[in-house]
C-alpha positions in Angstrom: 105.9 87.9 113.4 106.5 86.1 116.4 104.9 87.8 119.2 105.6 91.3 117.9 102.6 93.6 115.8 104.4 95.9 113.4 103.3 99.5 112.7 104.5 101.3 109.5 104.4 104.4 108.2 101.6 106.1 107.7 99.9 109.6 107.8 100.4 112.0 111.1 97.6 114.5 109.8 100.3 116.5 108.4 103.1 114.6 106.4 103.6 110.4 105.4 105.5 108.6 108.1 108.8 106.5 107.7 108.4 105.8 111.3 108.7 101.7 112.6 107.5 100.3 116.0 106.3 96.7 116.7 104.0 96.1 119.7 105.6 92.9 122.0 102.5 91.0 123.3 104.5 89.4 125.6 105.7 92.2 127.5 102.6 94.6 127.0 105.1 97.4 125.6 105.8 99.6 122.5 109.0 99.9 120.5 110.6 101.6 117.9 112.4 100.1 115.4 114.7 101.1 112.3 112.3 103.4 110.0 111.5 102.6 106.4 113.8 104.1 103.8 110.3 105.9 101.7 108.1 107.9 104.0 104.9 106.8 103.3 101.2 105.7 104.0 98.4 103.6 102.4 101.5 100.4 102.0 100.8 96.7 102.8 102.9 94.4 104.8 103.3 91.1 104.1 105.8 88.2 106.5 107.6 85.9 104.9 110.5 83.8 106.0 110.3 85.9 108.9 110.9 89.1 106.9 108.6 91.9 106.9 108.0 93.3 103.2 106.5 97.3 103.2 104.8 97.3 99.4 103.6 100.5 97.7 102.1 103.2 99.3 101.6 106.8 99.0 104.3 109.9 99.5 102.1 112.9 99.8 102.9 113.5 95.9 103.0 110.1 94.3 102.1 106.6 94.5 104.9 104.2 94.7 106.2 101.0 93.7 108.7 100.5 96.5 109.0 97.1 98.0 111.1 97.1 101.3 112.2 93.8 103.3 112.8 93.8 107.2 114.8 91.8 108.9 114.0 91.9 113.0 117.2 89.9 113.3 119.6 92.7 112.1 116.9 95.8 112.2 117.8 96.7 109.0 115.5 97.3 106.0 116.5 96.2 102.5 115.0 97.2 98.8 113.4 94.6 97.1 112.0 94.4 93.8 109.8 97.3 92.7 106.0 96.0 92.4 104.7 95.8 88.3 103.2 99.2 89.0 102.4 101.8 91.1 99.8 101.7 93.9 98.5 102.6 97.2 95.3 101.4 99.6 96.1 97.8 98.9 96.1 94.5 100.3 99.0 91.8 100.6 98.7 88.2 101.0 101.0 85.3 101.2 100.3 82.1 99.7 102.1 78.7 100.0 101.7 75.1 98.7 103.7 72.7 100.6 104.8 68.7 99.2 106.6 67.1 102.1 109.4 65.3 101.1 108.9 61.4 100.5 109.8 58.9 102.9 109.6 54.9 101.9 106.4 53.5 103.0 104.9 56.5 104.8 101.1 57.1 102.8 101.7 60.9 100.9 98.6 62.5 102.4 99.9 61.6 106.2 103.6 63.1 105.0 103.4 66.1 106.3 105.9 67.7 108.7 107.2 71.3 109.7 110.4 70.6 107.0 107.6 70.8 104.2 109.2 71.8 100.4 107.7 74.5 98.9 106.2 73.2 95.7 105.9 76.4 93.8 108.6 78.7 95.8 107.5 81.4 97.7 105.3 83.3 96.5 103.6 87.2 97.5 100.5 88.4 96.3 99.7 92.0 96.2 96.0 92.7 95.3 95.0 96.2 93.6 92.1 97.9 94.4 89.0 96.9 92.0 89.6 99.4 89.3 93.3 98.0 88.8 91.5 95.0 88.6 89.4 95.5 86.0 91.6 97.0 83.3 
């Protein structure tokens, strides 16, 4: 997000993390930010709207369904609606469709601008591992 690379959680070799730090490219330096609320490792991050969403994991006893959201602008984290089930060693992925808004006589396929609509809302995809997918 922006020019940062976010770090979180994870495992230490002993115990899951709830640790935050984001790497600035632009200054060549490591920082920490606010931790998650779950300790955890094994999550997938996602940005969206320039939010950071933490989803699932693993807390060294269960797998979880926690979704947290991130906002750099306020360094706070946020819940967010738990995922339909339980999982951990994932993969997140965020998909858009955009329809730029019509203007009178421009042709639709050159309509395209950075104020683009979201045709279908936002939307985050979390994909489980292949046995989840299977079932």
């Amino acid at each position: 997000m922006n020019q940062y690379i976010y770090v979180v959680g994870g495992y230490d070799g002993t115990s899951q993390l709830s640790s935050v730090e984001r790497y600035d490219t632009e200054r060549d330096a490591w920082e920490e930010v606010a931790p998650v609320r779950a300790a955890r490792s094994a999550l997938s991050l996602a940005v969206l709207d320039r939010k950071l969403y933490a989803m699932g994991g693993y807390d060294g006893t269960a797998f979880l369904d926690v979704v947290e959201i991130y906002d750099p602008a306020t360094n706070t984290w946020k819940s967010g609606t738990p995922l339909s089930s339980v999982r951990s060693g994932h993969a997140s992925a965020v998909c858009y469709q955009h329809v730029a808004p019509p203007e009178p006589d421009a042709p639709p396929a050159r309509n395209r601008s950075a104020d683009d609509v979201p045709l279908a809302g936002n939307i985050i995809s979390t994909l489980a591992n292949a046995s989840q997918r299977h079932e």
